[in-house]
N, C-alpha and C positions, 0 to 999 in steps of 0.2 A: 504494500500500500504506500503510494508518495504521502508526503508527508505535505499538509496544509499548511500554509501562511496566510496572516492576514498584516498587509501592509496600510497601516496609516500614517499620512504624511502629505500637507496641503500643498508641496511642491510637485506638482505635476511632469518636474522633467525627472526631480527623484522617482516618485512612482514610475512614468516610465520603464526610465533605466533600472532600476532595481527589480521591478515585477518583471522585465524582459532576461535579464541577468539569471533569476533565480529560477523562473522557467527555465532555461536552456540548463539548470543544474537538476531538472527533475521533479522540482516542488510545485506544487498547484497553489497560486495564490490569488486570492480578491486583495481590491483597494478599497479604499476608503481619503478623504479629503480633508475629515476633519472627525472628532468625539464621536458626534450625533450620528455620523454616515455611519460609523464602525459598528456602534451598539446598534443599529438599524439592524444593520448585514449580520453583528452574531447571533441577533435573536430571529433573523429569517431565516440562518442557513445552519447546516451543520457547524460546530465551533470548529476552527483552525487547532494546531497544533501548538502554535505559538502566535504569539501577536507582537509585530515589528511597530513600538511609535513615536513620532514623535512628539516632543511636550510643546511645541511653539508653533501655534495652529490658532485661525478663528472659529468662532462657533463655538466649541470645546473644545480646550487644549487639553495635552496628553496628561498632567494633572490630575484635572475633572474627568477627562475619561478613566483614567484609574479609577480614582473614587468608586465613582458610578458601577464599575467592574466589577470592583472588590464587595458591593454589597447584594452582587446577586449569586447566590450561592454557585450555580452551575457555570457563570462564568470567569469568577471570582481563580477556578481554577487551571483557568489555560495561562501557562507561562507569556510575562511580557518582558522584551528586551528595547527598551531604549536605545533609539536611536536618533543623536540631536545633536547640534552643533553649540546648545546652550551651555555655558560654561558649570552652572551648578546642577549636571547633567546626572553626577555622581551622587552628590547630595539628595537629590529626587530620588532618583536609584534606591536608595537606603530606605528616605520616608517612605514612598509605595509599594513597597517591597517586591523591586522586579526582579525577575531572573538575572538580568546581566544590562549593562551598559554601554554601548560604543556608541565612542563622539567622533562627528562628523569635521572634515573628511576620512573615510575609512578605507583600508584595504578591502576588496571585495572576499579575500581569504581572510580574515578576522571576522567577519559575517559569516561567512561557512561552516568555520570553525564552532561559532556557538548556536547555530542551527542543529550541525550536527549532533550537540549536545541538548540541545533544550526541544528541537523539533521532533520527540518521539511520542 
């Protein structure tokens, strides 16, 4: 079974490139643009495996979409990996107790890396 992704992040040429990237590595993913799209798409669809996001976003920032995550029980459980260019990237990390953190610009093999680990 490929492993899901769910990519949220309001830069469209990120999504792009990143949802085209991780396909051609195998992964099945949706996007999402902002909080609201994402918790839309996890409660219409089967949940992902992991959830890619990031915190500096309108509408709902990756923050408040945590929040929001963490208080539904069945989704509260799909691992998130921050993904942000925001400098207290790590600090977030800690308070919403993600999976893992990688700031922006990244290696596309440091993504891999913790997909491979957290997308099971």
């Amino acid at each position: 079974m490929k492993s899901k992704v769910l990519l949220v992040d309001d830069d469209r040429d990120i999504r792009d490139a990143l949802s085209m990237s991780l396909r051609a590595q195998g992964y099945v993913v949706e996007t999402a643009s902002d909080g609201v799209e994402a918790l839309e798409c996890l409660r219409a669809n089967a949940p992902p495996h992991v959830i890619l996001l990031d915190l500096m976003m309108p509408v709902m920032n990756g923050w408040e979409f945590r929040l929001e995550q963490l208080k539904d029980e069945q989704l509260a459980k799909i691992p998130v990996i921050i993904v942000s260019a925001d400098c207290d990237a790590l600090k977030a990390a800690r308070e919403l107790e993600t999976a893992a953190v990688l700031r922006k610009p990244f290696e596309m093999s440091a993504l891999l890396a913790l997909l491979a680990r957290h997308a099971v």
